[in-house]
C-alpha positions as CSV (number, residue, x, y, z in Angstrom):
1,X,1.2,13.7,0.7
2,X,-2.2,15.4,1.3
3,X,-0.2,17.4,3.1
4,X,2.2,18.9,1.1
5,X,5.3,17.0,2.6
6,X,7.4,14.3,0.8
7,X,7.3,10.7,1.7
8,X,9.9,8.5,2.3
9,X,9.3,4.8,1.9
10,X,10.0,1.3,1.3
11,X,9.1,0.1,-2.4
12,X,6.8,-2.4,-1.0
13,X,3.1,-3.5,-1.8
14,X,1.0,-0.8,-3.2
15,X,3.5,2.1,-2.0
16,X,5.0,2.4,-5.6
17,X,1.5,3.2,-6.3
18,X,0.9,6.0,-4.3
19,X,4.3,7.5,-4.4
20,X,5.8,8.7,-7.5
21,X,9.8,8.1,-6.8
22,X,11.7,11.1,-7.3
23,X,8.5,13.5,-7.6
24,X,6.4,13.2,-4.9
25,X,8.8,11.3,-2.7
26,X,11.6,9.1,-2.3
27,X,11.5,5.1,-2.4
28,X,14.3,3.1,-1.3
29,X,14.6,-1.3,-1.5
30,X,12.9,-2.8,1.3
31,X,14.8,-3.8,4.4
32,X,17.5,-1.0,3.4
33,X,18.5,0.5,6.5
34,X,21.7,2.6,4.5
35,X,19.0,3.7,1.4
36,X,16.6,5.0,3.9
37,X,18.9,6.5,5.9
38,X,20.5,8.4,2.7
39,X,17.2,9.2,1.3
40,X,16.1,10.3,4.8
41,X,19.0,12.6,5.3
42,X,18.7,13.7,1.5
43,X,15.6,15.8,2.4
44,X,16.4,16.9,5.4
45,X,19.2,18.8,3.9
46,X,17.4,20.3,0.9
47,X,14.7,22.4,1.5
48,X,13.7,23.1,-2.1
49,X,13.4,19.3,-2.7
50,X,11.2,19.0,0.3
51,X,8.9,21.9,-1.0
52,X,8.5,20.8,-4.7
53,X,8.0,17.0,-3.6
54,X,5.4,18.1,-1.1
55,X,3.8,19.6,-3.7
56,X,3.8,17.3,-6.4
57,X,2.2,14.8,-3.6
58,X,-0.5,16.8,-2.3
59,X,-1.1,17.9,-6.7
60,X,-1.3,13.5,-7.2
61,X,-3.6,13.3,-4.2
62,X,-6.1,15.5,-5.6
63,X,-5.6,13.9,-9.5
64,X,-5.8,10.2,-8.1
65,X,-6.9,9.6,-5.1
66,X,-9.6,12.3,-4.3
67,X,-13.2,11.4,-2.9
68,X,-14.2,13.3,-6.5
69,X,-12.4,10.9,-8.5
70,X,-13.4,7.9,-6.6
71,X,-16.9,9.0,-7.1
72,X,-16.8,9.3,-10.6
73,X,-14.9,5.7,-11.0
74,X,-17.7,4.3,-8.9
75,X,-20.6,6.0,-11.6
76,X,-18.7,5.2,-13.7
77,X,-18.9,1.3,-12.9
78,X,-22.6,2.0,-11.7
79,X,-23.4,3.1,-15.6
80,X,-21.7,0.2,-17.2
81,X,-23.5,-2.5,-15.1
82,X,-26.7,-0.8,-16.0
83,X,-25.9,-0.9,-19.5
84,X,-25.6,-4.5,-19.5
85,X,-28.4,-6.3,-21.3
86,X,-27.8,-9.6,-18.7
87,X,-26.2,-8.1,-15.5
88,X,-24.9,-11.1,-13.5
89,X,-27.4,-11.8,-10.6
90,X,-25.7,-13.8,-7.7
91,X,-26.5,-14.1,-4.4
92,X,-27.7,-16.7,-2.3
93,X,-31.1,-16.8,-3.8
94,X,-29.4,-17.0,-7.9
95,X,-26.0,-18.7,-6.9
96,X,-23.8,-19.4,-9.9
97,X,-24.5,-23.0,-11.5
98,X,-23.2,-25.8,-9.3
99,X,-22.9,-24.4,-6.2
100,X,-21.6,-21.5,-4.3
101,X,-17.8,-22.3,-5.4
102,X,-19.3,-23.2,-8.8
103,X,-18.3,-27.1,-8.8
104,X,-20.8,-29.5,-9.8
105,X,-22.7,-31.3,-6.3
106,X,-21.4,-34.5,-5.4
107,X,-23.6,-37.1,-3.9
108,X,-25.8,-39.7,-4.8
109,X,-27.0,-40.0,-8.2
110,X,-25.4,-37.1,-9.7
């Protein structure tokens, strides 16, 4: 999509995510060899498609998934951990109360 063409894909994992069906690209079912092949063919066959999906894809890249976005998200995660009056410490010198996986210890007399 960054660059300007259209994606074809399966609607699998986070792909539905990325790709907005029917603006920025085509999504067909998973493991459907005929849907691909249609969707495939569709833009191969329409250049105007091709041009205003490519640039609708390279337009969401920029809105969602650019490094100046990501920074800001990140600050902005930054700025509200500061604000916290008791920011969780946890490491291994302040692990959480019981342990690691935060169970009580088993053993002798406890």
């Amino acid at each position: 999509m960054v660059l300007a063409k259209p994606v074809v894909a399966s609607r699998v994992g986070g792909v539905a995510e990325a790709v907005a069906d029917r603006e920025t690209g085509l999504l067909v079912p998973a493991e459907d060899a005929g849907a691909l092949a249609t969707a495939l063919t569709r833009c191969l066959m329409d250049a105007s498609l091709r041009e205003r999906m490519g640039k609708a894809g390279r337009e969401r890249v920029a809105a969602f998934f650019g490094a100046e976005r990501h920074a800001k998200l990140v600050e902005s995660e930054y700025q509200r951990l500061i604000a916290m009056d008791n920011p969780p410490k946890r490491g291994m010198d302040n692990p959480p109360k019981g342990g690691m996986d935060g169970q009580q210890p088993k053993g002798k007399g406890r």
